[in-house]
C-alpha positions as CSV (number, residue, x, y, z in Angstrom):
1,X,-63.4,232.8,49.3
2,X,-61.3,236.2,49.5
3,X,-58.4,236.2,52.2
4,X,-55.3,238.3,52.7
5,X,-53.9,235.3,50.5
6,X,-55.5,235.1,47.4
7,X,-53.8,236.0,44.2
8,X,-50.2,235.5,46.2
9,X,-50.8,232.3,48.3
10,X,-49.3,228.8,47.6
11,X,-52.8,227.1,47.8
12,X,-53.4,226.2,43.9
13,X,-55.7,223.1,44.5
14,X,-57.0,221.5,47.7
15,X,-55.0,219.6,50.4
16,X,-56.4,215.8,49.6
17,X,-55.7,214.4,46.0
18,X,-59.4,214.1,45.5
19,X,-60.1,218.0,46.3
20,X,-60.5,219.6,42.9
21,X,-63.4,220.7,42.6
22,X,-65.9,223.0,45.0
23,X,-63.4,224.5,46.4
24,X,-61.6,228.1,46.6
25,X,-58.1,228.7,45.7
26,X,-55.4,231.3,46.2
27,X,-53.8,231.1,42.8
28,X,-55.2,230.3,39.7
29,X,-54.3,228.7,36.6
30,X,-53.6,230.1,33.4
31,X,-57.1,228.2,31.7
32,X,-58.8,229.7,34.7
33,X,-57.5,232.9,33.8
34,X,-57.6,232.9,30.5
35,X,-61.3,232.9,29.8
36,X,-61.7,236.0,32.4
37,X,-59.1,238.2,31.1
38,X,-60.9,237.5,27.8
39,X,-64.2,238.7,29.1
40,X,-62.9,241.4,30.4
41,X,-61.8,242.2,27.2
42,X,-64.2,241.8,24.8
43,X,-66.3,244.0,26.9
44,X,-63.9,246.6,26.0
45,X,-63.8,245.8,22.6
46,X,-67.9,246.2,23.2
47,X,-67.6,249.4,24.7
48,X,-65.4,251.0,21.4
49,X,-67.7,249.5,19.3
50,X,-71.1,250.5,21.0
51,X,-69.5,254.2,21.5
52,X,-68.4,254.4,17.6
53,X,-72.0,252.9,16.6
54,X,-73.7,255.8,19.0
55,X,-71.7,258.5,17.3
56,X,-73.4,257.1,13.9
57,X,-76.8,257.6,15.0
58,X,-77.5,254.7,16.6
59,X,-79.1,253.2,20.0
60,X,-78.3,251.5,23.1
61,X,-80.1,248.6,23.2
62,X,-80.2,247.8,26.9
63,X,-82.2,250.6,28.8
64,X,-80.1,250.0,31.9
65,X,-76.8,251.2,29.8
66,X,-78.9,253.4,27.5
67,X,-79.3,255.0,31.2
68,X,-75.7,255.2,32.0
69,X,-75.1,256.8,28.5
70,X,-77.3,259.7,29.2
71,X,-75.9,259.7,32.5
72,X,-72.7,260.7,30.6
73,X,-69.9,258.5,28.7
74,X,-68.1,258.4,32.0
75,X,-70.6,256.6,34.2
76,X,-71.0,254.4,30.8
77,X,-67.5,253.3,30.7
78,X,-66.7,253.1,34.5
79,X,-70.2,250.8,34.6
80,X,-69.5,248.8,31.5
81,X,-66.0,247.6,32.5
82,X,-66.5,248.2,36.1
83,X,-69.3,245.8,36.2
84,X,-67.2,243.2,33.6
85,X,-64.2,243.1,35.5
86,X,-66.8,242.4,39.2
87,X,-68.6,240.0,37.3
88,X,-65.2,238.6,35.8
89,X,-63.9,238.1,39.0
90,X,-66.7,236.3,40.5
91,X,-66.1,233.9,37.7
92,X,-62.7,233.1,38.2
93,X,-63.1,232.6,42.1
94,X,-66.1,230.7,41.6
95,X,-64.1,228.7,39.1
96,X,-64.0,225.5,40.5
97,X,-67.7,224.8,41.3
98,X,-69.9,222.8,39.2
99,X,-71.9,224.6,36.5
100,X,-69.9,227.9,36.9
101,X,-66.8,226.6,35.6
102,X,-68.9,226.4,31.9
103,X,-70.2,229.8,32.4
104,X,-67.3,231.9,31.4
105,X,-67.0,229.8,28.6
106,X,-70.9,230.5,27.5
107,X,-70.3,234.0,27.8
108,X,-67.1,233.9,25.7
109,X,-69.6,232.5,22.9
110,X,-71.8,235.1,23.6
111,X,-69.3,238.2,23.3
112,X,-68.7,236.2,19.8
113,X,-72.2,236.4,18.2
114,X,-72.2,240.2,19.8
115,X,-69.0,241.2,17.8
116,X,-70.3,239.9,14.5
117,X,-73.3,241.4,15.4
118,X,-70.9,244.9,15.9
119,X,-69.4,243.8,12.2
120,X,-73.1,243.5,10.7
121,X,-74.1,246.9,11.9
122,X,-70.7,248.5,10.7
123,X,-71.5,246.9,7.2
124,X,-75.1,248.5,7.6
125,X,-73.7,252.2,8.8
126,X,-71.3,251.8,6.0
């Protein structure tokens, strides 16, 4: 899965014309990429939002990052896009296998309904 190779090896696909799929590469390609460097950043994008929308009066929805805001707004961020950018990069190892490859896509979708949820609640505040 990880080896002193990955990210800078020459393995991009598998040795046999038929292995494309289930297995793990060292490099990836740019559709592979693409979806997790999106993630990655609409979690950011999340984070802003979610911070301004706090400094309005608002609430965390999720108790287990409600908890990391009253932890402080540096455990918040460092969890937030800490645990995107592990979760991320599970997702784009993992990218070649079955269901998973659909997954980052699903959560792309997701991030999508939550920022025009962000827009609805800025129209609200407003």
């Amino acid at each position: 899965m990880l080896s002193r190779y990955w990210l800078r090896g020459r393995r991009r696909h598998g040795r046999r014309a038929d292995e494309n799929q289930e297995i793990y590469v060292d490099r990836y390609r740019a559709r592979e990429w693409g979806p997790a460097i999106a993630l990655v950043i609409l979690s950011a994008a999340d984070l802003v939002l979610t911070l301004l929308y706090l400094e309005r009066g608002g609430e965390e929805a999720n108790p287990f990052m409600r908890w990391a805001i009253e932890a402080g707004q540096p455990v918040f961020i460092g969890l937030k896009l800490g645990l995107t950018a592990l979760g991320a990069t599970f997702l784009l190892i993992h990218t070649r296998f079955g269901w998973i490859r659909w997954v980052p896509w699903t959560l792309l979708g997701l991030y999508t309904l939550l920022m025009g949820y962000h827009v609805w609640l800025r129209v609200q505040l407003a």
